[in-house]
C-alpha positions in Angstrom: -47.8 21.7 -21.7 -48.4 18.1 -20.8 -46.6 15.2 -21.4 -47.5 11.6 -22.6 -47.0 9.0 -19.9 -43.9 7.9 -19.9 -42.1 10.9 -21.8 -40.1 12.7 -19.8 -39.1 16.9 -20.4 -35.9 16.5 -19.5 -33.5 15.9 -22.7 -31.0 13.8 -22.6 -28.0 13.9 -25.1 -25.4 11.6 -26.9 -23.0 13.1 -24.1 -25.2 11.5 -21.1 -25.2 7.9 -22.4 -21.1 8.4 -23.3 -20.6 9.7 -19.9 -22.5 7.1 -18.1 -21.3 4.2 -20.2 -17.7 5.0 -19.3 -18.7 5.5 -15.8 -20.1 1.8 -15.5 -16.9 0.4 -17.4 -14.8 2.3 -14.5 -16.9 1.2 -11.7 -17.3 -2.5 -13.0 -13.2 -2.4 -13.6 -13.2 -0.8 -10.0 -15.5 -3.6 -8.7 -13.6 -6.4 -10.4 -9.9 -5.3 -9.4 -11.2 -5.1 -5.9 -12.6 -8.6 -5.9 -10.0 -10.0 -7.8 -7.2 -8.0 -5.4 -9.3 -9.5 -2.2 -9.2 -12.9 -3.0 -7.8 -14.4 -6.0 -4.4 -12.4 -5.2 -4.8 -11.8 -2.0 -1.4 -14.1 -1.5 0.8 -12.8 -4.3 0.2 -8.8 -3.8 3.2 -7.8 -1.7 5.4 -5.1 -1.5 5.7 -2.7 -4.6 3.4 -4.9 -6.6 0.8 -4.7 -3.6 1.1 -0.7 -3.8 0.6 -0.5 -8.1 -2.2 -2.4 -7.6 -4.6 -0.9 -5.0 -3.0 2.8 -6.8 -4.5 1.7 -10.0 -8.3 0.4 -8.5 -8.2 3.9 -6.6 -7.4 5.8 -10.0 -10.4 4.0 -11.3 -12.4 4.6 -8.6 -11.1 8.6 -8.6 -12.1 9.0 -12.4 -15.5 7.1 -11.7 -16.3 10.0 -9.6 -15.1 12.7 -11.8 -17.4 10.8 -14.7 -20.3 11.0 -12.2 -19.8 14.9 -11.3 -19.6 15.3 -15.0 -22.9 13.2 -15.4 -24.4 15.8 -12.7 -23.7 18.8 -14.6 -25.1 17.6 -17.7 -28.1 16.4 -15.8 -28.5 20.3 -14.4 -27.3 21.9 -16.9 -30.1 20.0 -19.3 -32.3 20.6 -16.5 -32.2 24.3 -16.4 -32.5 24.3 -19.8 -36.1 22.6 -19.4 -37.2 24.8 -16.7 -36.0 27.9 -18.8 -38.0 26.1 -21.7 -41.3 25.5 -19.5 -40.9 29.4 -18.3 -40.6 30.9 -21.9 -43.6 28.6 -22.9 -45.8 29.3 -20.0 -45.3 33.3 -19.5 -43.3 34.6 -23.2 -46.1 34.5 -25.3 -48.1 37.3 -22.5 -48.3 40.7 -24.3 
């Protein structure tokens, strides 16, 4: 079995690109609260208000990570799938 340059074995699904979309929307919100909290509000976030905010970005940071271990297991789960593919070509058809 070989492949064509640039063609890769492992087979990426619909799911992958949804999970890693959602995972750069969280991380660029993540990004821009924590710019935007550092300097542009720096002066008005006090008290309760200060608390909400930095509680949200770390939400957003917390669900960016559960997106990403989501992302892994599809990545290993479609990658065991390719190595159980590769065996069953190489060695199933041996009688």
């Amino acid at each position: 079995m070989s492949l064509a340059p640039g063609e890769s074995q492992l087979r990426l699904t619909g799911a992958h690109q949804v999970v890693r979309g959602v995972g750069l929307l969280l991380l660029t919100g993540c990004a821009f609260m924590f710019i935007v909290g550092l300097t542009v509000w720096a002066d008005q976030l006090h008290g309760p208000a200060y608390l909400r905010y930095w509680s949200w970005c770390f939400l957003l940071a917390l669900i960016a990570m559960f997106a990403a271990g989501v992302d892994m297991w599809l990545i290993r789960r479609a990658a065991r799938q390719a190595r159980r593919q590769a065996f069953r070509e190489q060695f199933g058809s041996r009688n």
